[in-house]
ZABARO-338251 format. One record per residue: residue in one letter; residue number from 1; x, y, z of N, C-alpha, C in turn; chain. Coordinates in steps of 0.001 Angstrom, whole numbers, plus 500000, padded with zeros to 6 digits. Each point is the difference from the previous one (the first is absolute). Last residue first. Layout:
{A NUM {X Y Z} {X Y Z} {X Y Z} A}
...
This chain:
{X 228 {516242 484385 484543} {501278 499791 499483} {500718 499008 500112} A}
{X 227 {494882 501725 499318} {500907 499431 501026} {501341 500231 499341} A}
{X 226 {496991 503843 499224} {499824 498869 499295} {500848 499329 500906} A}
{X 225 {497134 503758 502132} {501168 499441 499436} {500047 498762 499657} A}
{X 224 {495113 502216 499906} {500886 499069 500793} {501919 499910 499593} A}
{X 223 {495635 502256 498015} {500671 500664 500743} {500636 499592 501216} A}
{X 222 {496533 499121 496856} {501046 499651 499421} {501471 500902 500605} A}
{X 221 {494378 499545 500856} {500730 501184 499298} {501776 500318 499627} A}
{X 220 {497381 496179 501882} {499096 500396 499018} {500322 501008 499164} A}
{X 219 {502697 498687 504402} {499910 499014 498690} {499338 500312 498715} A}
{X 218 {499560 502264 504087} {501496 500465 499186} {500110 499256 498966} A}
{X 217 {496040 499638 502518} {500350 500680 499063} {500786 500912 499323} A}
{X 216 {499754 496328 503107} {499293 499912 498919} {499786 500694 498983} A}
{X 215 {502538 500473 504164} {500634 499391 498866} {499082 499738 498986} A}
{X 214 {499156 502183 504497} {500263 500744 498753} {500626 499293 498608} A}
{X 213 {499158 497872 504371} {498878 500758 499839} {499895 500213 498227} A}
{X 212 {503773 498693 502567} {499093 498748 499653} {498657 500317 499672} A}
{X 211 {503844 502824 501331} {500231 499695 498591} {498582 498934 499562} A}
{X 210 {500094 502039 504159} {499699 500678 499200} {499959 499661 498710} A}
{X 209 {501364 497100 503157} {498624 500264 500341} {499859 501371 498772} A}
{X 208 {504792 499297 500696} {499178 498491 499162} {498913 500872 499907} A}
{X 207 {501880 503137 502276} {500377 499853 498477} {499483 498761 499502} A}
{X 206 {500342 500073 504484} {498639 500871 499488} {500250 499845 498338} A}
{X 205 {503223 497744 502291} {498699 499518 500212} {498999 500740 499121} A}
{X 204 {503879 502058 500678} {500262 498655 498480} {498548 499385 500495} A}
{X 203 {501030 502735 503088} {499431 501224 498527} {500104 498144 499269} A}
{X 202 {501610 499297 504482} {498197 500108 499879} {499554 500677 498229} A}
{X 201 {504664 498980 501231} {499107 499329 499921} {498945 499781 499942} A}
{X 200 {502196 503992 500925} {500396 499460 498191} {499227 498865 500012} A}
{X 199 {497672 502610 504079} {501122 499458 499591} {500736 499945 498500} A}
{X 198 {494839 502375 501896} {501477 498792 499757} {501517 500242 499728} A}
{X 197 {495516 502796 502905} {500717 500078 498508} {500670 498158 500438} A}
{X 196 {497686 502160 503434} {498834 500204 498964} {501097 499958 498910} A}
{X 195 {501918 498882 503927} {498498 499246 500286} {499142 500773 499261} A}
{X 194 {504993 499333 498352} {499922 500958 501880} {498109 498755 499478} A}
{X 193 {502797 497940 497319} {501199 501326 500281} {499499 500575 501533} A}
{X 192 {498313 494717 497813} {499888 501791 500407} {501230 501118 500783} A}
{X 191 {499639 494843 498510} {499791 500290 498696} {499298 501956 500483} A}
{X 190 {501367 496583 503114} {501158 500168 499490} {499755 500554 498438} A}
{X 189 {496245 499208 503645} {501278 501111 500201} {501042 500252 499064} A}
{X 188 {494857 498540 498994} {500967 499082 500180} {501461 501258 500067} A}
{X 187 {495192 500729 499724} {500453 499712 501089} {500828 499063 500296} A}
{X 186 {498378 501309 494767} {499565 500286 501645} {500387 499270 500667} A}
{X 185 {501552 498878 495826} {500669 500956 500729} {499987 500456 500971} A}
{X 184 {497349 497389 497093} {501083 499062 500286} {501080 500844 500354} A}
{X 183 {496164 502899 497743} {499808 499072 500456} {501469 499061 500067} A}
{X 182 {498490 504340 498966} {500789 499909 501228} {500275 498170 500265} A}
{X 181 {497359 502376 496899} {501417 500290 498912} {500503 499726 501781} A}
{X 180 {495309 499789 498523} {500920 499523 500717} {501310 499880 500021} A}
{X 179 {496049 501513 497053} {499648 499802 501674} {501360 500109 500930} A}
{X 178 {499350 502533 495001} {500627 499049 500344} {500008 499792 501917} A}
{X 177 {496686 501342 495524} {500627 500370 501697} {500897 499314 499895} A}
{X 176 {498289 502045 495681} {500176 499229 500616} {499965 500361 501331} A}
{X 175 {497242 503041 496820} {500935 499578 500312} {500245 498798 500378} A}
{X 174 {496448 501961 497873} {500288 498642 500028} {501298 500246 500149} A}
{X 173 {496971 503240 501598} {501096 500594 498712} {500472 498466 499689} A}
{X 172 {496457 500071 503337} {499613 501178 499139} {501024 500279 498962} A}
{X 171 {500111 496339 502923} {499073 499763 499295} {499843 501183 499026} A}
{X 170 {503434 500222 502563} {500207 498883 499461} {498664 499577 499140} A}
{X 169 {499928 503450 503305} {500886 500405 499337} {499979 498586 498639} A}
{X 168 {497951 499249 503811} {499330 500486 499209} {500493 500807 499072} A}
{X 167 {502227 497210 502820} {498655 499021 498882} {499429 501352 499279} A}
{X 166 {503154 501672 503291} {500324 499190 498989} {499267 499077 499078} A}
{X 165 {498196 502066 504398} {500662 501424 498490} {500432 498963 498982} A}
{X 164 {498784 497198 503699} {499064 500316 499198} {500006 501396 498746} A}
{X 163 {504078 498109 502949} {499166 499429 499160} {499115 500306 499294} A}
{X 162 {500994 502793 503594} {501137 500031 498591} {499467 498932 499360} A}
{X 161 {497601 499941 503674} {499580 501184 499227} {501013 500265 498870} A}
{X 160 {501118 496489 502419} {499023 499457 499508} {498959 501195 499100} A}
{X 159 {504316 500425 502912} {499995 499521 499081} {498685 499617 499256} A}
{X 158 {499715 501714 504019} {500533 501105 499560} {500443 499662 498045} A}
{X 157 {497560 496879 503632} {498869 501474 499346} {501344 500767 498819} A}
{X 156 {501899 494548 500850} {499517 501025 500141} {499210 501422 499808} A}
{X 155 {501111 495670 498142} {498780 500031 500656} {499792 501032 501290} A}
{X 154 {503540 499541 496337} {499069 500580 499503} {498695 500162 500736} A}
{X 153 {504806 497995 501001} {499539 501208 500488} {498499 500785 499417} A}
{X 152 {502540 495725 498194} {499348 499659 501129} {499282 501644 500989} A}
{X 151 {503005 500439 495973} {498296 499341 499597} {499628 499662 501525} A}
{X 150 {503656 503640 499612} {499804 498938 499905} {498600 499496 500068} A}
{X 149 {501757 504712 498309} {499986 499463 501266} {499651 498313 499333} A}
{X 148 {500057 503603 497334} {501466 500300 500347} {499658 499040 501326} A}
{X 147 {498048 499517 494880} {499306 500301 501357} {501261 499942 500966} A}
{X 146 {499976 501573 494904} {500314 499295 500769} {499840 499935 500984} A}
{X 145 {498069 500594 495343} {500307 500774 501146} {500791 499031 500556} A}
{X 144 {499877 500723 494567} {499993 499007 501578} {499683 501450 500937} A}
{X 143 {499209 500054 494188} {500416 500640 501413} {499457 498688 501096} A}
{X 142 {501593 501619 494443} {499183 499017 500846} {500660 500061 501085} A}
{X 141 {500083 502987 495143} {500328 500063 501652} {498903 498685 500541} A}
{X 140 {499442 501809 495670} {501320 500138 499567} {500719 499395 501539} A}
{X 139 {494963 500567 499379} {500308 499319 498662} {501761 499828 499883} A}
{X 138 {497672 502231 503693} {500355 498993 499995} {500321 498648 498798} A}
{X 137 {500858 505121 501986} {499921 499666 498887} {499790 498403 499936} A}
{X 136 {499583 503640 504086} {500717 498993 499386} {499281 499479 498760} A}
{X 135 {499276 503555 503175} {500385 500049 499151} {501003 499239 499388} A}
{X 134 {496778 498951 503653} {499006 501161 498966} {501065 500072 498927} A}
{X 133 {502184 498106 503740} {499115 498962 499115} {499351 500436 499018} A}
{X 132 {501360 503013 503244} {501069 499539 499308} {499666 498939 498834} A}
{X 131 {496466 502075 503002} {501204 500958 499636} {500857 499027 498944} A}
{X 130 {498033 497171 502965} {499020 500143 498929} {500378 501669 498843} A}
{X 129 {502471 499105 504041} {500396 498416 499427} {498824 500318 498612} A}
{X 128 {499677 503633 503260} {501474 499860 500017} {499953 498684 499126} A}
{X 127 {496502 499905 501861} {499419 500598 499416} {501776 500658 499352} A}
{X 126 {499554 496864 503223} {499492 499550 498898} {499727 501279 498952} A}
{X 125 {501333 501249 504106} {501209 498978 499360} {499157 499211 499069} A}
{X 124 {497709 502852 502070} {500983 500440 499353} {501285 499183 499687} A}
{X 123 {496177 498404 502459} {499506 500335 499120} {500971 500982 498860} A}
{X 122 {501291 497665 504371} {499932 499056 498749} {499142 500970 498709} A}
{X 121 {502821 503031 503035} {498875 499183 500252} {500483 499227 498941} A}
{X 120 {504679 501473 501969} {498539 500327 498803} {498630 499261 500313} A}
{X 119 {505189 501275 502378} {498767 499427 499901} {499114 500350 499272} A}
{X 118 {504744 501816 501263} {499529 499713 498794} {498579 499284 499869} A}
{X 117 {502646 500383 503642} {499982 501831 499256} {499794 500295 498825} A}
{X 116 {499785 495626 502803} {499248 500768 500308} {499979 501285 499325} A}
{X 115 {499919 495374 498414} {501114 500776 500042} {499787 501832 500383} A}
{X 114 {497184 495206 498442} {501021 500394 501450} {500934 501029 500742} A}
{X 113 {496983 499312 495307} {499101 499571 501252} {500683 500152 501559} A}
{X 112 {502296 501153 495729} {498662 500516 500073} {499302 500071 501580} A}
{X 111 {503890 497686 498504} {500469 501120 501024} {498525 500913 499484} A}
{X 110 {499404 495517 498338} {500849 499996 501663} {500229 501323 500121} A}
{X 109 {498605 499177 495584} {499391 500505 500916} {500088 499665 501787} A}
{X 108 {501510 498957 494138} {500282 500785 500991} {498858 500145 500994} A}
{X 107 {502666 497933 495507} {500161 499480 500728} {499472 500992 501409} A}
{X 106 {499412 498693 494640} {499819 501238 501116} {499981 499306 500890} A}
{X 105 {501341 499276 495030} {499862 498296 501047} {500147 501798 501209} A}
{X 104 {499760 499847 494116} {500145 500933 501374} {499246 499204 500808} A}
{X 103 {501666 499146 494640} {499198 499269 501182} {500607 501305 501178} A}
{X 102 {500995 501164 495715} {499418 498685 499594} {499021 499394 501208} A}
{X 101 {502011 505295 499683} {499682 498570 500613} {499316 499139 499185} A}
{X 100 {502449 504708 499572} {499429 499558 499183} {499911 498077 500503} A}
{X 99 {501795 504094 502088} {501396 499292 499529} {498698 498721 499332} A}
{X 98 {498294 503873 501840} {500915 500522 498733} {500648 498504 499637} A}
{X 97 {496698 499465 503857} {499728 500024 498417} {501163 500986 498461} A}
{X 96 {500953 499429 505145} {499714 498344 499453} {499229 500382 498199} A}
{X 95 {502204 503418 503356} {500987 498656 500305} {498800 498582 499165} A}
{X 94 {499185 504797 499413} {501283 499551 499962} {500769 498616 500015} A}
{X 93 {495083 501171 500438} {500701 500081 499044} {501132 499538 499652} A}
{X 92 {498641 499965 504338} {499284 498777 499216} {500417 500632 498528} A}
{X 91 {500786 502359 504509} {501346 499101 499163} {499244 499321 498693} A}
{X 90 {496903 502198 502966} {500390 500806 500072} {501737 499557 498732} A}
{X 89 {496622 496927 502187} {499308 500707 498784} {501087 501530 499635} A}
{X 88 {501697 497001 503373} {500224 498940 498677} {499195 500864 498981} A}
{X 87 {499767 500992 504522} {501026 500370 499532} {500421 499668 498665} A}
{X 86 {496143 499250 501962} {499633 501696 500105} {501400 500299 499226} A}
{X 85 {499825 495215 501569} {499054 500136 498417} {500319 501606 500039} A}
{X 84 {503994 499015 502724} {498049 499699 500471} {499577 499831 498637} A}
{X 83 {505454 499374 502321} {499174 500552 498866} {498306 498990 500208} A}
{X 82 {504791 499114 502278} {498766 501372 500956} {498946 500022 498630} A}
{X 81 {504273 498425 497687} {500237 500349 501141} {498571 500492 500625} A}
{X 80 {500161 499024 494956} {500602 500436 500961} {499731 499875 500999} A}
{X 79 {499842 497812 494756} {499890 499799 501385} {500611 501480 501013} A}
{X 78 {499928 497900 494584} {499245 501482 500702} {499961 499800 501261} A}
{X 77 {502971 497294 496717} {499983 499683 501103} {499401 501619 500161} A}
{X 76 {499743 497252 495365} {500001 500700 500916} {500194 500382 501152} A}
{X 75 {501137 496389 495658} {498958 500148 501326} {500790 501245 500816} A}
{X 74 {500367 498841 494359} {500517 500478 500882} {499154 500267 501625} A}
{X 73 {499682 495949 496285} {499500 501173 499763} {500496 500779 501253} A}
{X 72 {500423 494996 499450} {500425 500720 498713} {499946 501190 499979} A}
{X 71 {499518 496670 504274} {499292 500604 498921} {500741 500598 498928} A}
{X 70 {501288 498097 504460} {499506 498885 499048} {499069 501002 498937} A}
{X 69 {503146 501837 503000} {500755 498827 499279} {498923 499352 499418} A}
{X 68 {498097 503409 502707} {501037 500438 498572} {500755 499002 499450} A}
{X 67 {498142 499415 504510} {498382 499758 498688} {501175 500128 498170} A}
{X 66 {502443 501099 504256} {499609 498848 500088} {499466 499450 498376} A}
{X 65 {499921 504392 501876} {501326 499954 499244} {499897 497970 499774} A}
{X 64 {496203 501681 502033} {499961 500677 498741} {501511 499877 499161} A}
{X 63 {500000 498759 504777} {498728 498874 499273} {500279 500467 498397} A}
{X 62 {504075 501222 503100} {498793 499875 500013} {499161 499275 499523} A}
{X 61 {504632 500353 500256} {499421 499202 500407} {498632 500123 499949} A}
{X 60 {503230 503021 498537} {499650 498945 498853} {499584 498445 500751} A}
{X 59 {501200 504316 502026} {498593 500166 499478} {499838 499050 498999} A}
{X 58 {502524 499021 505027} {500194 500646 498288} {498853 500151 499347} A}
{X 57 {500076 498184 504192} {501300 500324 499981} {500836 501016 499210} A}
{X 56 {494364 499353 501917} {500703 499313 498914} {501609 500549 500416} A}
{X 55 {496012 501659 501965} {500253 499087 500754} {501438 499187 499495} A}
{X 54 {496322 503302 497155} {500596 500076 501056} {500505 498552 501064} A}
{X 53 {498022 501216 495206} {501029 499229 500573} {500967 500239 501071} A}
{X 52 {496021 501696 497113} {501891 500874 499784} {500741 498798 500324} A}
{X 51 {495327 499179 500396} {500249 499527 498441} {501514 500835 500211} A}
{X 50 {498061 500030 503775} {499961 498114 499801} {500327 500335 498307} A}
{X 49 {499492 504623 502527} {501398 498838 500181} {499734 499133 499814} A}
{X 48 {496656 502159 497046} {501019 500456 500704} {500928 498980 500579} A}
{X 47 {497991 500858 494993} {499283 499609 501631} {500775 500780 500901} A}
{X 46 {499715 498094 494757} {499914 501163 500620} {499149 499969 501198} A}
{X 45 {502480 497672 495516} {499883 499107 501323} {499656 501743 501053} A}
{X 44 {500138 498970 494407} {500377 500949 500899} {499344 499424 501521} A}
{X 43 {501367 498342 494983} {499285 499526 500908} {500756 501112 500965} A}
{X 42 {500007 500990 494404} {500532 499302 500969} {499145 499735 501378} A}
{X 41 {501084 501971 493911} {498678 499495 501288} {501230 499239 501340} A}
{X 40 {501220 502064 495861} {500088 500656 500610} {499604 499398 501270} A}
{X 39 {498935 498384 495653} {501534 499852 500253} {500517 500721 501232} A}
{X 38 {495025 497984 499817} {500614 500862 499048} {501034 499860 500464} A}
{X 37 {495520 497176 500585} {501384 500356 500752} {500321 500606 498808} A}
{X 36 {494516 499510 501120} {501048 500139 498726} {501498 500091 500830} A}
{X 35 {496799 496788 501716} {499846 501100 500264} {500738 500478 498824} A}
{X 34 {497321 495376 502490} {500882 500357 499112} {499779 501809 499556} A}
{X 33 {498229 495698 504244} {500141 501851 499357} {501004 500057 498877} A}
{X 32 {498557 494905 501513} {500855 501376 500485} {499485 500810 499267} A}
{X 31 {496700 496276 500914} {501278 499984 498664} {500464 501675 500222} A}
{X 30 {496382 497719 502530} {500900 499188 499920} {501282 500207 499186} A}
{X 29 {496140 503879 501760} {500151 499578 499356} {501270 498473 500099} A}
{X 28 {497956 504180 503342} {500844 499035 498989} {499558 498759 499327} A}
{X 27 {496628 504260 500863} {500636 498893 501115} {500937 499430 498950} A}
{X 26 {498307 505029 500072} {499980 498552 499669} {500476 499279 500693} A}
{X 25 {499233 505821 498899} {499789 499217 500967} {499828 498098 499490} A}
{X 24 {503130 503594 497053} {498221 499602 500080} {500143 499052 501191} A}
{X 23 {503756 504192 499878} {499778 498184 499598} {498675 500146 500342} A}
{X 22 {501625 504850 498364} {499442 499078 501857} {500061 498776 499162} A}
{X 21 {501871 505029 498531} {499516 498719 499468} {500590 498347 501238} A}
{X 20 {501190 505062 499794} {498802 499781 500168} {499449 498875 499789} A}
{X 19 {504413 502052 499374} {499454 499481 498818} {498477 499472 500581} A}
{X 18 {503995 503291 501895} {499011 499138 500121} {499476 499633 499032} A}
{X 17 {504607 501987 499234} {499629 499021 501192} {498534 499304 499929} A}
{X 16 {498787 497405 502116} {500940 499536 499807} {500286 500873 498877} A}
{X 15 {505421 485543 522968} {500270 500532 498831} {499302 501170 499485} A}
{X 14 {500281 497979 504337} {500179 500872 499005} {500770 499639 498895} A}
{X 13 {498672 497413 504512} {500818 500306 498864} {499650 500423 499028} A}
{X 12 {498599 499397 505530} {499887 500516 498408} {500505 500199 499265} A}
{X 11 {500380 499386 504984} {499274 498825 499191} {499934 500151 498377} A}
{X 10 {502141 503291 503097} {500669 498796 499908} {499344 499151 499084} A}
{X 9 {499277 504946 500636} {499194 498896 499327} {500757 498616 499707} A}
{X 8 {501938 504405 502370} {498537 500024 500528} {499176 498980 499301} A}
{X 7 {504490 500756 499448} {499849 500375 500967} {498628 499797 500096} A}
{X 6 {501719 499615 496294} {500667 499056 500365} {499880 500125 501441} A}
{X 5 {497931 502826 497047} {499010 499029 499701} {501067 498491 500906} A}
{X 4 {501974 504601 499668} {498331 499983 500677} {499475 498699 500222} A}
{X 3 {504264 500455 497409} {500284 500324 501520} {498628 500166 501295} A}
{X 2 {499890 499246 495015} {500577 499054 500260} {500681 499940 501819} A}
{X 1 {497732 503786 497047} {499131 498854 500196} {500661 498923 500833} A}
C-alpha cells in the first residue's frame, strides 16, 4: 500500500466463533454502552498500517501501544502491513475474537479501495465488514470503526461512497464511527512519516482523537487505569 498510494495519491491520507447475534438497529443514546467485562476481556485495535504503526521508530510508538497506558485491560496491536477487509475476514478469528474483545476499533479500507492487487468494490467491502459484525457478541463487544482518511476528504465521490457504507453499518449494528482520528495531523509535515502514514508524532495525535471518542465508555465500563 504504502509504496502505491505514495506514488500515485499525494493528496490523500490514508488511513463472532459465530454467535450470529446482530446489535438492534438504534440511535445513541446520551449514556455509554455498558457491556459484561470478564477477566480475560481486552481491546483489540484491528486494521492495517495506521493501527501496526507503520512510519513509527518502535512499535511502542504507535496509537494502540499508546491507548495501553491509559486502560487497565490488555490493548491489542491486530494491525498488518497492505491488509484489505478480504484480509481481516480471513485473520478475524484469530486475531480478534479468540483474544475475547471488550472493544474492537477496525481500522480498514485504503488498501481496499487503492491498492491495486487488492481493490475491492464498495459493495464487498461492506459486505466483508457486515461478515464480521454478524459475529459479534454485542452484549460482551463494543465496536468503533475507524474512518482511515481525513474529514475534510469526505466531499469527495470516492470518500463519500465510504461514508455512506459507514452510517449504514452504524445504523444497522449501533456501531461507533470514529470520523476523525486524523484530525490536527492532516497536512501538517512534521506530524507525517511518508503521505499516507504518521510519524510518532502524528500516532500520539491520532491516539488523543481516538482516545476522545472512546473514553466514555471506558469510563462506564471502568476500564480506565487508575491515576497514579
Amino acid at each position: 500500500m504504502k509504496k502505491f498510494l505514495k506514488a500515485v495519491l499525494p493528496v490523500i491520507l490514508i488511513s463472532t466463533c459465530c454467535t450470529g447475534k446482530k446489535a438492534e438497529s438504534r440511535e445513541f443514546c446520551c449514556e455509554p454502552v455498558k457491556i459484561e467485562i470478564a477477566e480475560n476481556s481486552t481491546i483489540v485495535c484491528f486494521g492495517d498500517s495506521l493501527t501496526y504503526g507503520h512510519g513509527c521508530d518502535s512499535a511502542t510508538e504507535s496509537w494502540p501501544a499508546l491507548l495501553q497506558k491509559r486502560v487497565c485491560i490488555p490493548v491489542i496491536n491486530s494491525g498488518v502491513n497492505d491488509n484489505t477487509t478480504a484480509d481481516a475476514v480471513m485473520r478475524y478469528k484469530t486475531d480478534v475474537l479468540d483474544h475475547n474483545p471488550a472493544i474492537v476499533i477496525f481500522d480498514f479500507g485504503g488498501n481496499d479501495l487503492f491498492l491495486p492487487s487488492k481493490k475491492l468494490s464498495y459493495k464487498k467491502i461492506e459486505e466483508n465488514f457486515r461478515f464480521m459484525l454478524n459475529q459479534i457478541d454485542f452484549e460482551k463487544t463494543h465496536v468503533y470503526i475507524m474512518r482511515f482518511y481525513n474529514n475534510q476528504m469526505r466531499f469527495l465521490d470516492v470518500f463519500g461512497s465510504f461514508d455512506r457504507m459507514l452510517k449504514r453499518l452504524e445504523k444497522d449494528y449501533g456501531v461507533e464511527i470514529i470520523w476523525d482520528a486524523w484530525k490536527g495531523a492532516w497536512g501538517k509535515p512534521d506530524c507525517k512519516y511518508d503521505m499516507t502514514h504518521c510519524n510518532a508524532k502524528g500516532y500520539r495525535i491520532m491516539e488523543e482523537n481516538i482516545f476522545e471518542v472512546i473514553e466514555p465508555f471506558l469510563e462506564a465500563n471502568a476500564l480506565l487505569k487508575a491515576a497514579e
